[in-house]
C-alpha positions in Angstrom: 93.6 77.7 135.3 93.3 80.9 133.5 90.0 82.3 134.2 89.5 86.2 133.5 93.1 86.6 133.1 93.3 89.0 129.9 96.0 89.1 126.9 99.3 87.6 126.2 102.7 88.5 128.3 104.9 87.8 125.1 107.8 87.0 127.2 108.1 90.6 127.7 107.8 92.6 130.7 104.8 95.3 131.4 106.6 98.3 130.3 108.2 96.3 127.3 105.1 95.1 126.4 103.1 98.3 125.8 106.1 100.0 124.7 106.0 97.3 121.9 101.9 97.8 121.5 102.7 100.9 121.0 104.9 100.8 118.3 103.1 98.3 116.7 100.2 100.5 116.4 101.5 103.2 115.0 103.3 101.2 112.8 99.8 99.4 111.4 98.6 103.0 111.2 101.3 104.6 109.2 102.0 101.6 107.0 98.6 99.9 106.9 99.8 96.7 107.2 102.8 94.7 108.9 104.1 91.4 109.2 104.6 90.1 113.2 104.2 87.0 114.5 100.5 85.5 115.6 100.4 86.1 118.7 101.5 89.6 118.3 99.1 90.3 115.6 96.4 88.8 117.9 97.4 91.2 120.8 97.9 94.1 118.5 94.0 93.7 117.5 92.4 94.2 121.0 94.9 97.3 121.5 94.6 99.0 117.9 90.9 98.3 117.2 89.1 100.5 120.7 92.3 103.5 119.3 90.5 103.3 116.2 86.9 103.3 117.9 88.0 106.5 119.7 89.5 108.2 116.5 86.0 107.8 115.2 84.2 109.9 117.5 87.4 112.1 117.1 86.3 114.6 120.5 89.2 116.3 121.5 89.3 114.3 124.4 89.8 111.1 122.1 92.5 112.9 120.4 94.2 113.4 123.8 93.7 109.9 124.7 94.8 108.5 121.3 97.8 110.9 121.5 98.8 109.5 125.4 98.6 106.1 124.2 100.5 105.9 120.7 103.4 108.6 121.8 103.8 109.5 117.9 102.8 112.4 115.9 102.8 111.1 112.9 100.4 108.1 113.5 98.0 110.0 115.3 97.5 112.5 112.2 97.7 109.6 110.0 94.5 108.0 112.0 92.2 110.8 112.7 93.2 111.9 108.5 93.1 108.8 106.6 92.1 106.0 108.6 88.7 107.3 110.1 87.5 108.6 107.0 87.9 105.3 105.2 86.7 103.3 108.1 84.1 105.4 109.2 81.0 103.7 108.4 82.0 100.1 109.4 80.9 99.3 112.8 84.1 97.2 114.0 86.5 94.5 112.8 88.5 97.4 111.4 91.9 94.9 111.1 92.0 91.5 109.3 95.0 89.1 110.3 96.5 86.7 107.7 98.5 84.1 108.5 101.7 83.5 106.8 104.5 81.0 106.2 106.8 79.7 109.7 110.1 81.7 110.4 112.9 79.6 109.6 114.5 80.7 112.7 112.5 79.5 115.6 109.7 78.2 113.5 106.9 81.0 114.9 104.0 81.2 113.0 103.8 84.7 110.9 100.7 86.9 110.5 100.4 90.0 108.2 97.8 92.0 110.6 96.4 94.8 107.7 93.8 97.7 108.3 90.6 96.2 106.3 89.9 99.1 103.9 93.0 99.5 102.3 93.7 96.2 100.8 92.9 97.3 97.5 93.3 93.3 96.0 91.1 91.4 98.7 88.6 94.1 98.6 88.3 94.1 94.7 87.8 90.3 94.9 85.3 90.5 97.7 83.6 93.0 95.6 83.6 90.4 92.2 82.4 88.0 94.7 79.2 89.7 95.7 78.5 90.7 92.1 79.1 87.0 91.4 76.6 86.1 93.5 74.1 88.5 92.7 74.0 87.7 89.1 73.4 84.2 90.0 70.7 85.0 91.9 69.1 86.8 89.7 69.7 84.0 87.0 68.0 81.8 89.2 65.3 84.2 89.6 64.4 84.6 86.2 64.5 81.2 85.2 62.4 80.1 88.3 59.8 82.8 86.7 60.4 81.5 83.4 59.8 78.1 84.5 56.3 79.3 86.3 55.6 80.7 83.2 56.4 78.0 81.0 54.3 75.6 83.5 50.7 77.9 83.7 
C-alpha cells in the first residue's frame, strides 16, 4: 500500500529527479509551454505551481528561494517579470495539462503542460464561450419577460 507516500520516482534517482524538476520548470517558464510525458507533466505541476505561488508575493526572501530552487537566471527573471504579472490575480491552477498523442517509441502517453494565461487560442475560445452564454441567457430572459407580458 501506498498511504501518504508523495509524488512519482520516474525511474530516476533523488538527485536526477529534481535536477530534471528543475529543468523542467524553467523550461515551462521560459517557453510557456512544453511537451513531456504524463506523468512528468503531472509531477511538474505540484513542483512549478507553489514556485509560482511564491513569485507572487515576490519578498525578497521568495526571490531567494525561487532562485535556490530553479538554479537559472534567466527563468527566475522571466517569472517574477512576465509570469506574475499575467497571473497575478488568479488564485491557483496557474498550469493546464493536455494530453497528447502516444510516442511511437515506447508508447508513453504525451502531455503538453502550458502556463494558463498565455494560450492566446484556448483563452480566446473560453472567452467566445462565456459571451455565448451570456447572450443566451439574456435571450432567454427577455423572452421569458416577453412571454409574462404577452400572458397579463
Amino acid at each position: 500500500m501506498r498511504h501518504q507516500v508523495k509524488g512519482r520516482k520516474l525511474s530516476r534517482t533523488h538527485s536526477h529527479r529534481s535536477a530534471l524538476l528543475k529543468n523542467l520548470a524553467s523550461a515551462l517558464f521560459l517557453h510557456k509551454r512544453i511537451e513531456t510525458t504524463l506523468a512528468k507533466a503531472k509531477e511538474l505541476r505540484t513542483f512549478a505551481e507553489p514556485l509560482i505561488t511564491r513569485a507572487r508575493r515576490g519578498t525578497l526572501h521568495d526571490q531567494r528561494v525561487v532562485m535556490s530552487v530553479l538554479r537559472n537566471k534567466e527563468a527566475a527573471k522571466e517569472l517574477f517579470r512576465n509570469v506574475v504579472s499575467t497571473v497575478g490575480d488568479r488564485k491557483g491552477g496557474y498550469t493546464r495539462i493536455v494530453r497528447t498523442a502516444v510516442r511511437l517509441g515506447d508508447a508513453a502517453q504525451m502531455a503538453i503542460i502550458e502556463l494558463v494565461d498565455y494560450n492566446e487560442a484556448a483563452n480566446m475560445a473560453a472567452q467566445q464561450r462565456h459571451e455565448a452564454r451570456e447572450a443566451a441567457a439574456q435571450n432567454k430572459k427577455e423572452k421569458d419577460a416577453e412571454k409574462a407580458s404577452s400572458e397579463s
